[in-house]
SENUPA-782852 format. One line per field, with one value per residue (C-alpha): residue number from 1; residue in one letter; x, y, z. Coordinates in Angstrom, 1 decimal. Layout:
<sites>
num <- c(NUM | ...)
residu <- c(A | ...)
xx <- c(X | ...)
yy <- c(Y | ...)
zz <- c(Z | ...)
</sites>
This chain:
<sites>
num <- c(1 | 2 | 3 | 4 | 5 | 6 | 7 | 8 | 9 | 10 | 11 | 12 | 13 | 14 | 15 | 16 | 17 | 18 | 19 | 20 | 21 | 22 | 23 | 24 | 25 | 26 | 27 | 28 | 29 | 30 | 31 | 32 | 33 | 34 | 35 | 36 | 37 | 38 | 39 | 40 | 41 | 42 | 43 | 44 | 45 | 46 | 47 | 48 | 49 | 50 | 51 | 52 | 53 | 54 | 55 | 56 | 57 | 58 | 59 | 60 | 61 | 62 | 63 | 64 | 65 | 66 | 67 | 68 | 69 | 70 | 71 | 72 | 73 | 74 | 75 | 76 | 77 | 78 | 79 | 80 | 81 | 82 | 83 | 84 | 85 | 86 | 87 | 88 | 89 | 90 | 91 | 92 | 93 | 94 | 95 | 96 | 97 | 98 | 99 | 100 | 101 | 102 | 103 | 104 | 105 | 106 | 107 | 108 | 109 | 110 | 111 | 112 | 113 | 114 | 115 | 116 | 117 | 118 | 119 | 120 | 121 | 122 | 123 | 124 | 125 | 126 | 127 | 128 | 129 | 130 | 131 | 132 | 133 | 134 | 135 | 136 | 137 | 138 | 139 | 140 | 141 | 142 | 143 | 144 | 145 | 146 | 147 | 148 | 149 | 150 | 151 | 152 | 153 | 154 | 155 | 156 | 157 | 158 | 159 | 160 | 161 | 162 | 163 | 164 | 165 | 166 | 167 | 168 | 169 | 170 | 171 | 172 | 173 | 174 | 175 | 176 | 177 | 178 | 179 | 180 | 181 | 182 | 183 | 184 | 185 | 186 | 187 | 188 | 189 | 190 | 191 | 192 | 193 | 194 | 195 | 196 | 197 | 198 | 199 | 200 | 201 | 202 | 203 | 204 | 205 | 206 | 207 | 208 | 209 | 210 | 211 | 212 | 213 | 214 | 215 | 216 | 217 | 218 | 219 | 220 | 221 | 222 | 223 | 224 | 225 | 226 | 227 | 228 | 229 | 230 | 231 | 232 | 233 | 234 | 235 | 236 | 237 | 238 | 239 | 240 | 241 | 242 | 243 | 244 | 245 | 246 | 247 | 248 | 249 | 250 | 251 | 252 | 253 | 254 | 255 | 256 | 257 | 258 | 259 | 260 | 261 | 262 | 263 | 264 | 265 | 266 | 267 | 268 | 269 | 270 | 271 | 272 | 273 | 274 | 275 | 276 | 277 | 278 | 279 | 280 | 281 | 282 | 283 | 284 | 285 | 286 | 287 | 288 | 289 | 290 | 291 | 292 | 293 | 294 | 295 | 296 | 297 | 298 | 299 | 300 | 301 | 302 | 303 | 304 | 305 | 306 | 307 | 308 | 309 | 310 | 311 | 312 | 313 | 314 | 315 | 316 | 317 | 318 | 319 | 320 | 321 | 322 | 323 | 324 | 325 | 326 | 327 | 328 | 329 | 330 | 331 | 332 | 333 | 334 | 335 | 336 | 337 | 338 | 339 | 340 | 341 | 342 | 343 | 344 | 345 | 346 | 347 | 348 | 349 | 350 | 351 | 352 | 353 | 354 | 355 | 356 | 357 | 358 | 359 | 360 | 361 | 362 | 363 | 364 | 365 | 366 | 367 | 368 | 369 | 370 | 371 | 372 | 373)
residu <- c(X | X | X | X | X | X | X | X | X | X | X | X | X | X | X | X | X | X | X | X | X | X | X | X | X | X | X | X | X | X | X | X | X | X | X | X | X | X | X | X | X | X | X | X | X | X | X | X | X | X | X | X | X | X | X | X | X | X | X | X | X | X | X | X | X | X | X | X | X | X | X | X | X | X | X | X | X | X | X | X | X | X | X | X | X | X | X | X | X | X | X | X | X | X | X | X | X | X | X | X | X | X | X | X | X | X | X | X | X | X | X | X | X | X | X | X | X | X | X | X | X | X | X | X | X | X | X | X | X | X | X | X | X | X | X | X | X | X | X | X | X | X | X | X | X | X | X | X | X | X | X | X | X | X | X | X | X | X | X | X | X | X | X | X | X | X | X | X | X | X | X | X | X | X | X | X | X | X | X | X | X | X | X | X | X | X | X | X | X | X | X | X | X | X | X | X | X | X | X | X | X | X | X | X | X | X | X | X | X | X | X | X | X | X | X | X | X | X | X | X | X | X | X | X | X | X | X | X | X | X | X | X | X | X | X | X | X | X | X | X | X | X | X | X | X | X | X | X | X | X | X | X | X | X | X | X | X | X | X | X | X | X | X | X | X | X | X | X | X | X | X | X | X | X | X | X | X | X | X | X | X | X | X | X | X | X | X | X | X | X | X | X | X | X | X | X | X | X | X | X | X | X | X | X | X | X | X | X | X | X | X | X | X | X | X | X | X | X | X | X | X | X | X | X | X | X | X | X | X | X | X | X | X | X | X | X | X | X | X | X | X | X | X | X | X | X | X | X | X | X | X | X | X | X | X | X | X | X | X | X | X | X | X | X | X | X | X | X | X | X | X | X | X)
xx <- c(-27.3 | -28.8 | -32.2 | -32.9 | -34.2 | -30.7 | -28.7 | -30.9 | -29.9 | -26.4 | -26.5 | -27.9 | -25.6 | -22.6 | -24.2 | -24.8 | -21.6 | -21.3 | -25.0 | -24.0 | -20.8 | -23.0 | -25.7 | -23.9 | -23.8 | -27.4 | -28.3 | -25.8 | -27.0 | -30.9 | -29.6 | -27.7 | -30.9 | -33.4 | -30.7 | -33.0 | -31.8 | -30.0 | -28.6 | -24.9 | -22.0 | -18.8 | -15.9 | -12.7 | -12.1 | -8.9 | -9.4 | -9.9 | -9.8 | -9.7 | -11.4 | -11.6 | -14.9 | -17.0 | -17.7 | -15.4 | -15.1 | -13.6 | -12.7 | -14.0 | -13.0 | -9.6 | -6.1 | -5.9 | -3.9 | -4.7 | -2.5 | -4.5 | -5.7 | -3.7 | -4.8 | -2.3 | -4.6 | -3.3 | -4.7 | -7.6 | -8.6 | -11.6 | -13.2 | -16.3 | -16.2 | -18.1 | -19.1 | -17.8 | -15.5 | -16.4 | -16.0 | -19.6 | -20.7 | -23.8 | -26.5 | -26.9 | -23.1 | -22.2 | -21.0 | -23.9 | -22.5 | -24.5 | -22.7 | -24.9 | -23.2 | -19.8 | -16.6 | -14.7 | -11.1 | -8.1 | -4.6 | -3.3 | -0.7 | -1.2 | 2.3 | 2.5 | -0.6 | -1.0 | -2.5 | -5.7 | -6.2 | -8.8 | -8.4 | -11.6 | -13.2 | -16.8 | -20.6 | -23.3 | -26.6 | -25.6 | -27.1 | -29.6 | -32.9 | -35.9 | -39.2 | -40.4 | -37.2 | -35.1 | -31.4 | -30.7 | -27.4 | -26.8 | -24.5 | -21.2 | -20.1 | -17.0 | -19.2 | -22.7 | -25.5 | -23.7 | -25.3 | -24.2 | -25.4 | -24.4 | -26.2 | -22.6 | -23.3 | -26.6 | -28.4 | -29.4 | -28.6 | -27.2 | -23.9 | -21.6 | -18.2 | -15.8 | -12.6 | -12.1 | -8.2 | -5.0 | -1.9 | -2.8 | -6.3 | -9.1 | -12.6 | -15.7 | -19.0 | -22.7 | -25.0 | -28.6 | -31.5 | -34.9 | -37.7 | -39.1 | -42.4 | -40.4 | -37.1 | -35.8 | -34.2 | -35.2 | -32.9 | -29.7 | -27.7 | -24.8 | -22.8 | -23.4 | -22.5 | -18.8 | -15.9 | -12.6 | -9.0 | -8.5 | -10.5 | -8.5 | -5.1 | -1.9 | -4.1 | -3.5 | -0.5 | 2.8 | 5.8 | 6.1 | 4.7 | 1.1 | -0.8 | -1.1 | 2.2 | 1.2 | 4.4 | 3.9 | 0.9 | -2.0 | -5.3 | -8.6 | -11.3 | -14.8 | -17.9 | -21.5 | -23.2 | -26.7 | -28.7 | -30.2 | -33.8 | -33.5 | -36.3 | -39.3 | -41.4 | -37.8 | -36.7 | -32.9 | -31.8 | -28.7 | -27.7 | -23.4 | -20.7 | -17.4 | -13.6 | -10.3 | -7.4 | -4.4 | -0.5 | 1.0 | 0.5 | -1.4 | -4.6 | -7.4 | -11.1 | -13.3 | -16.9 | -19.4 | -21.3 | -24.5 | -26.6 | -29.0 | -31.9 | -30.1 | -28.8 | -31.9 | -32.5 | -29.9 | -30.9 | -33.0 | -30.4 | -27.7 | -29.7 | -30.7 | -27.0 | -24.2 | -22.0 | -18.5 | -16.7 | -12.9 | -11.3 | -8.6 | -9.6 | -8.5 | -6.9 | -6.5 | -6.3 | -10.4 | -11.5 | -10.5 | -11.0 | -13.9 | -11.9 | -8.4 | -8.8 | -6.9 | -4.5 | -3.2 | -2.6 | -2.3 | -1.0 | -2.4 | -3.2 | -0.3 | 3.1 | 5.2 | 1.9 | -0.2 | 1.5 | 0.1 | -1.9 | -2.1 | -5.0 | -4.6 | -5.8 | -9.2 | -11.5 | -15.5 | -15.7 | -19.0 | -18.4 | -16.1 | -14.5 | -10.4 | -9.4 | -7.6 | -3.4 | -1.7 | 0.3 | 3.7 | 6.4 | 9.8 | 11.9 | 14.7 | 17.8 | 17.6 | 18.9 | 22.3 | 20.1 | 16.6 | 14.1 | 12.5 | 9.0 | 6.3 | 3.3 | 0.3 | -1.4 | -5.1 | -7.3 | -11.2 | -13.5 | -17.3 | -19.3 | -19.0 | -21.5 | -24.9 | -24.5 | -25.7 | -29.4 | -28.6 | -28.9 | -31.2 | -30.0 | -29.2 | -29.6 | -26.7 | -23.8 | -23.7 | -21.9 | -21.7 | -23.3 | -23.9 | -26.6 | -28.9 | -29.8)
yy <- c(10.7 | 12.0 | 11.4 | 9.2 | 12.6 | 14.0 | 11.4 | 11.0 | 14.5 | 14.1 | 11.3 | 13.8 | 16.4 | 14.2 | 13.0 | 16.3 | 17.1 | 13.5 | 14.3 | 17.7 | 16.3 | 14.1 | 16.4 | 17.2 | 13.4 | 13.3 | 14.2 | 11.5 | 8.8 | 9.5 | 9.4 | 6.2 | 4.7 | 6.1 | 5.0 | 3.2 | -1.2 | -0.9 | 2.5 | 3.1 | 1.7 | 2.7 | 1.0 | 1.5 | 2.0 | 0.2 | 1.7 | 0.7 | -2.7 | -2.9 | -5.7 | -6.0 | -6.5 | -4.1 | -1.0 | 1.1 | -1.2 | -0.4 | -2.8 | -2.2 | -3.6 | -4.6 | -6.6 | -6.0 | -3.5 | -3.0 | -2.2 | -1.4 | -4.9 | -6.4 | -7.3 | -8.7 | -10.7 | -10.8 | -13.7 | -12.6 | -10.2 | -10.0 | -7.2 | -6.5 | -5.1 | -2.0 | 0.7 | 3.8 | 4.9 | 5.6 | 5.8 | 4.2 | 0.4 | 1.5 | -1.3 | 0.1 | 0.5 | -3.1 | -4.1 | -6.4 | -8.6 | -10.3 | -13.6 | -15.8 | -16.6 | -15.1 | -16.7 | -14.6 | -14.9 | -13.9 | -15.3 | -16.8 | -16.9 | -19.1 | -20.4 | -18.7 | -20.0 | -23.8 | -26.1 | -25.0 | -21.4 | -20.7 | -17.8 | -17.5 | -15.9 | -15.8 | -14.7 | -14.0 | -11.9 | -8.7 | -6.9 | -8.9 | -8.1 | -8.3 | -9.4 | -6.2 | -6.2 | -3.1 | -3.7 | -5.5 | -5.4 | -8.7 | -9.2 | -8.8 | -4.9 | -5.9 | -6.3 | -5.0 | -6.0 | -9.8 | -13.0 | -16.6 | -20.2 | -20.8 | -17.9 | -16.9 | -13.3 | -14.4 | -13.7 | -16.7 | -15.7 | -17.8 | -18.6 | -19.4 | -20.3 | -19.6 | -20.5 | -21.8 | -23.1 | -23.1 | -24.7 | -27.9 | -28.2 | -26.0 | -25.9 | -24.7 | -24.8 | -23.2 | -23.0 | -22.5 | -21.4 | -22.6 | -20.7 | -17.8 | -15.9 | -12.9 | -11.6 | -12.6 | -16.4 | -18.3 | -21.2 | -22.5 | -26.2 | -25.3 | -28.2 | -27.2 | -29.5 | -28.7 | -30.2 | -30.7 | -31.1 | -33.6 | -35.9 | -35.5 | -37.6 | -35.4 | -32.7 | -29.7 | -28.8 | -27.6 | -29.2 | -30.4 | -34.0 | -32.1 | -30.6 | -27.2 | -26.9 | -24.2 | -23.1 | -21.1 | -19.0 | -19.8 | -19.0 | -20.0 | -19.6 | -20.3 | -19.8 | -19.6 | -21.4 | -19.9 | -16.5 | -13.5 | -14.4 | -10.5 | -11.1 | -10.4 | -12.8 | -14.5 | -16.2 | -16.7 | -20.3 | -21.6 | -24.9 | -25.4 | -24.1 | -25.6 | -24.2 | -24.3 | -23.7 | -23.4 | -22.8 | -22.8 | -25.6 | -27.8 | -27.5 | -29.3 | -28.8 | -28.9 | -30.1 | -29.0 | -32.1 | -29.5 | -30.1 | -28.0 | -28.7 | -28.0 | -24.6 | -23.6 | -22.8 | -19.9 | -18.8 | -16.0 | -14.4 | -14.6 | -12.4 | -10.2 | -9.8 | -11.5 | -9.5 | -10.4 | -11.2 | -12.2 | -13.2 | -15.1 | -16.7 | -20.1 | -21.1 | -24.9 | -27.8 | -29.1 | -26.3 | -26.4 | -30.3 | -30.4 | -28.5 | -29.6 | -33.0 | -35.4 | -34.2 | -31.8 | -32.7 | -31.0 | -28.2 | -24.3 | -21.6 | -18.7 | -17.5 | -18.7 | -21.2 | -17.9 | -15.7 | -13.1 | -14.3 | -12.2 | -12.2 | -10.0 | -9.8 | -9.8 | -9.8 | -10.8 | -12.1 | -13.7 | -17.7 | -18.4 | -14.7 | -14.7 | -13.2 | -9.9 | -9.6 | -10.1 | -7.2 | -8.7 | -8.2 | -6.9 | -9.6 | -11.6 | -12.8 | -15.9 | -18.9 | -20.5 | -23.9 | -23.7 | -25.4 | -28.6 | -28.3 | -28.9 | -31.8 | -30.7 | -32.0 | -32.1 | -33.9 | -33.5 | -34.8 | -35.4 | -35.6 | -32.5 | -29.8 | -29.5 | -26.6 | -23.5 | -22.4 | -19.3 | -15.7 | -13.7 | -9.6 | -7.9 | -4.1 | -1.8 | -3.1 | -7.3 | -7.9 | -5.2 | -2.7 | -0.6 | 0.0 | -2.4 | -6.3)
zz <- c(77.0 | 73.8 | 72.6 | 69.8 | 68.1 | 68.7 | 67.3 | 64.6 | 63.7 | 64.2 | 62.0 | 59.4 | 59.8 | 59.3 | 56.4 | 54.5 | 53.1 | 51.7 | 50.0 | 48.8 | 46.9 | 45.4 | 44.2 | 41.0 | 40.0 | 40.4 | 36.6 | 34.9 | 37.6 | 36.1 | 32.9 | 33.1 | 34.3 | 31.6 | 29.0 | 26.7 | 25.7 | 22.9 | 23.4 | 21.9 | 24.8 | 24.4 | 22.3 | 20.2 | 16.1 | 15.2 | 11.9 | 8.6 | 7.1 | 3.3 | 2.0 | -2.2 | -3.2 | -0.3 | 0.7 | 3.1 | 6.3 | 9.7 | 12.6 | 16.2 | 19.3 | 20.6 | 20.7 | 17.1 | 15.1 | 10.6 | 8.6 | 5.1 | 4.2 | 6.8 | 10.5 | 13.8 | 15.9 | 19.3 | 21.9 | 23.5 | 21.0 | 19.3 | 16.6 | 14.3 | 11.1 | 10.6 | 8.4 | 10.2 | 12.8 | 16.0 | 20.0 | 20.7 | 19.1 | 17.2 | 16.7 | 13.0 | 12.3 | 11.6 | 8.1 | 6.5 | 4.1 | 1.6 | 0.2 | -1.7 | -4.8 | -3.8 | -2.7 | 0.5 | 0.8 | 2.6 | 3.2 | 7.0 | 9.4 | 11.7 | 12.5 | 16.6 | 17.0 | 18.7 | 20.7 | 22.8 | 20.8 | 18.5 | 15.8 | 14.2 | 11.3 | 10.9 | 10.4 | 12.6 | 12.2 | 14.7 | 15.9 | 18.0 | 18.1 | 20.4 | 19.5 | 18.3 | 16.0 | 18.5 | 18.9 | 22.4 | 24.0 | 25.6 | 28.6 | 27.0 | 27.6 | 25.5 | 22.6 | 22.7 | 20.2 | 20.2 | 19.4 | 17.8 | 17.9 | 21.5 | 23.4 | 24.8 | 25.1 | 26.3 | 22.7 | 20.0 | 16.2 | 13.3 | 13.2 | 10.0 | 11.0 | 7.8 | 9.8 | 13.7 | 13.5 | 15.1 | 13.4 | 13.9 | 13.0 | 10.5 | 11.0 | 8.6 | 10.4 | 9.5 | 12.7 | 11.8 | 14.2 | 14.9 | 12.9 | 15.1 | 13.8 | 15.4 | 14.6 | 18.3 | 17.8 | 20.5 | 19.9 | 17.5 | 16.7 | 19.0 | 17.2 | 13.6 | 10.7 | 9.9 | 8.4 | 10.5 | 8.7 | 12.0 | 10.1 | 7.1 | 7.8 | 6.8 | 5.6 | 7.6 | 10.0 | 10.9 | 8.5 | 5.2 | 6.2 | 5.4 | 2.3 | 3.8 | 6.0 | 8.8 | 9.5 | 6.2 | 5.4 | 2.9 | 1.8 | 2.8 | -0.4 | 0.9 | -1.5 | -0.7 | -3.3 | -4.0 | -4.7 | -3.0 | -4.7 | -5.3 | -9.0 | -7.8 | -6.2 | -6.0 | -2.6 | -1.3 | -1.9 | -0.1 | -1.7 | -0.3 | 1.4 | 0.4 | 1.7 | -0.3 | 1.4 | -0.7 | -0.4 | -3.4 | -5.9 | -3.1 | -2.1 | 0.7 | -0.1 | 2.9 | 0.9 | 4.1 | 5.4 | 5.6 | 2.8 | 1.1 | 3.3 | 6.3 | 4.8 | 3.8 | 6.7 | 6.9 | 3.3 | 4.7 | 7.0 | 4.5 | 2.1 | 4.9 | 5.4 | 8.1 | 9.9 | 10.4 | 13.6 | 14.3 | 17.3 | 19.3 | 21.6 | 24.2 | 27.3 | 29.0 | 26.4 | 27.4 | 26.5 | 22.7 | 23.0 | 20.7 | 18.0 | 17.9 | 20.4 | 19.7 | 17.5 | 20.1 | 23.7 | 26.8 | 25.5 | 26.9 | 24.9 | 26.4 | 26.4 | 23.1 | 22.3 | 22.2 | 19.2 | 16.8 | 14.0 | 10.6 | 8.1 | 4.7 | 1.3 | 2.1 | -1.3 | -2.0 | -6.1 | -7.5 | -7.6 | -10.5 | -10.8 | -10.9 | -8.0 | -7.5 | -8.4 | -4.5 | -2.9 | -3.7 | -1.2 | -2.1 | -3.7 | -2.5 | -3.7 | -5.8 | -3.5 | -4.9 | -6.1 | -7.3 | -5.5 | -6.6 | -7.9 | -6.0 | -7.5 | -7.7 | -4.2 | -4.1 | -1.6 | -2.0 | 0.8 | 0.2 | -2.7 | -5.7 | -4.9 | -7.3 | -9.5 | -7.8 | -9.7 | -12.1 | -9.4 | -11.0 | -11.6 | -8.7 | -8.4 | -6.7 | -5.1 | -5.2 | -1.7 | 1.0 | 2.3 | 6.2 | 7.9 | 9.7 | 8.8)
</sites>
C-alpha cells in the first residue's frame, strides 16, 4: 500500500500536464482580474443612425438593423445611440443630447406589434457613475454603463420616457431622482408622472374607429419646454413636456401631468445631456399590465403578436421650428375614386402649457454632442 507521501505525489504528477496547459492562460486570467470597474466590455456597432438636427450618431447593441435614418426593431432588441463605432461599449462614447427648448421627432410603425410588447423610445443619464463621478458598469453585460428610474441594471439615474407603446396603447413618462450631493443617484420615482392614450377613449389604436389608427404609421412630436441656463450665472429651467402624435390631418396631444416643479427636478440632467436608449421588449400579458392593462387582455408578446417595428425620420428643431421636408417614397398609381377627405381630428388632454421663459444664447452646436455627461 502506498504512503500518503506517495500518493500525494502521484496526485501531483497527474496533475502537471493539466497545470502546464494552463500556464499560458495565466497572463489574461491576471488581467481579467486587474481590469479596472468601468473598463470598456465588449459589444456590436449596427451602424449609423441619421438623425436631422445632431451630430454623426451610431447605434450599438443588438436585434436591430439601420438603414440611413431608418431603424427595424426586432422583439427583444435593444440599442444606444452613440458617437462612434466600435467593438467595445465605451463609458465616454454615448451620444449626450441636450433638449431643453427643442422638440425630437420621428415617425412609427407599430402595426406587428401587440398586446404584452413594449417598444420604447427614451432618455436616461448613461453612463452611471460612482460617487467619485468614474463610469460603473452595472450587472447587465448586454449593456454596460446602464441605469434608469427602476435600478434594473442594478444602477439609479433619471429616466424620461418619450415613447413606451404597442398598437394599442402610447405612453410619455419623465422619472426624476432624489437629490444626491454626489453624482451616484441613490434613488428614483419608479412610477413617474406620465400620460397614457388608455385613458384617452378612442384615441390611440389599431382601425379607423381611433384618432391615430395603428395599423398605419405616424409621428410622435415631443418638445421639452425650457432652457439650458447656458448666460452666465444662468441655471437650466424645465417648465413641460407635452407629445403630439399625428397621422395625417388628425392629431392626439399627450399634455404631461408632471408639472414644472416636479420637472425641475430633472432640469439639471437635461442640460448636462440624456442619452438615448431604444428597445423591444415584453413577454406574458402581467407583465405589460401596468402599460397596456385593460385595454389588452391576455394576450403574449411572441410569434405573429411579436413583429418588427420601424422608427425613421428622426430630427431635433428648437420649439416652434418647421420641421425638415420627409423622404418621400416612390409614388403610386392614383386609385380609380379619390378618397374622401379626412376632418381635422384633434383631442387635447390637460391644461395649455405656460410659455416656456425666453433661452438665453447658446454657444456651438444647440442639441448634440459626444463625449461624456
Amino acid at each position: 500500500r502506498p504512503t500518503s507521501a506517495q500518493t500525494r505525489q502521484a496526485r501531483l504528477d497527474r496533475a502537471m500536464p493539466r497545470v502546464r496547459a494552463a500556464l499560458p492562460l495565466l497572463p489574461l486570467l491576471l488581467a481579467a482580474c486587474a481590469a479596472p470597474r468601468g473598463a470598456a466590455a465588449s459589444g456590436r456597432c449596427e451602424g449609423s443612425l441619421d438623425i436631422n438636427g445632431a451630430s454623426k450618431s451610431y447605434v450599438m447593441g443588438g436585434g436591430v438593423s439601420v438603414n440611413a435614418d431608418k431603424l427595424t426593431l426586432k422583439h427583444n432588441s435593444g440599442v444606444s445611440v452613440t458617437s462612434g463605432c466600435a467593438d467595445e461599449w465605451d463609458p465616454h462614447g454615448f451620444q449626450q443630447f441636450h433638449l431643453l427648448g427643442q422638440t425630437l421627432s420621428y415617425t412609427i410603425d407599430l402595426s406587428r406589434v401587440g398586446c404584452a410588447c413594449n417598444v420604447a423610445l427614451y432618455l436616461i443619464q448613461a453612463p452611471a457613475l460612482d460617487v467619485s463621478g468614474s463610469p460603473t458598469t452595472g450587472t447587465c453585460d448586454y449593456s454596460p454603463y446602464y441605469c434608469d428610474a427602476n435600478k434594473v441594471c442594478g444602477q439609479w439615474c433619471p429616466e424620461l420616457d418619450i415613447m413606451e407603446a404597442n398598437s394599442h396603447t402610447f405612453a410619455a413618462t419623465p422619472h426624476k431622482c432624489d437629490y444626491s450631493p454626489n453624482p451616484k443617484y441613490n434613488n428614483c420615482d419608479r412610477g413617474g408622472r406620465g400620460k397614457n392614450t388608455k385613458d384617452m377613449p378612442n384615441s390611440f389604436g389599431p382601425g379607423p374607429g381611433f384618432t391615430i389608427d395603428t395599423t398605419k404609421p405616424f409621428d410622435v412630436r415631443t418638445s421639452f419646454h425650457g432652457h439650458n441656463g447656458s448666460a452666465p450665472g444662468g441655471s437650466a429651467a424645465f417648465i413641460g413636456m407635452s407629445t403630439a402624435l399625428q397621422q395625417g390631418a388628425k392629431i392626439v396631444m399627450l399634455e404631461n401631468q408632471a408639472g414644472p416643479d416636479y420637472l425641475a427636478g430633472m432640469a439639471k440632467s437635461m442640460a448636462e445631456g440624456m442619452s438615448i436608449r431604444i428597445t423591444y421588449w415584453g413577454e406574458a400579458a402581467i407583465t405589460m399590465d401596468w402599460l397596456d392593462g385593460p385595454v389588452c387582455g391576455a394576450d403574449t408578446c411572441q410569434g405573429s403578436n411579436a413583429g418588427d417595428a420601424f422608427i425613421s425620420n428622426i430630427w431635433i428643431k428648437p420649439i416652434g421650428v418647421p420641421p425638415p421636408p420627409k423622404t418621400s417614397p416612390p409614388p403610386t398609381p392614383a386609385p380609380s375614386k379619390p378618397p374622401q377627405p379626412v376632418e381635422p381630428h384633434t383631442i387635447v388632454v390637460g391644461p395649455p402649457l405656460p410659455a416656456p421663459p425666453a433661452p438665453a444664447p447658446a454657444e456651438g452646436p444647440p442639441v448634440a454632442e459626444g463625449g461624456p455627461p
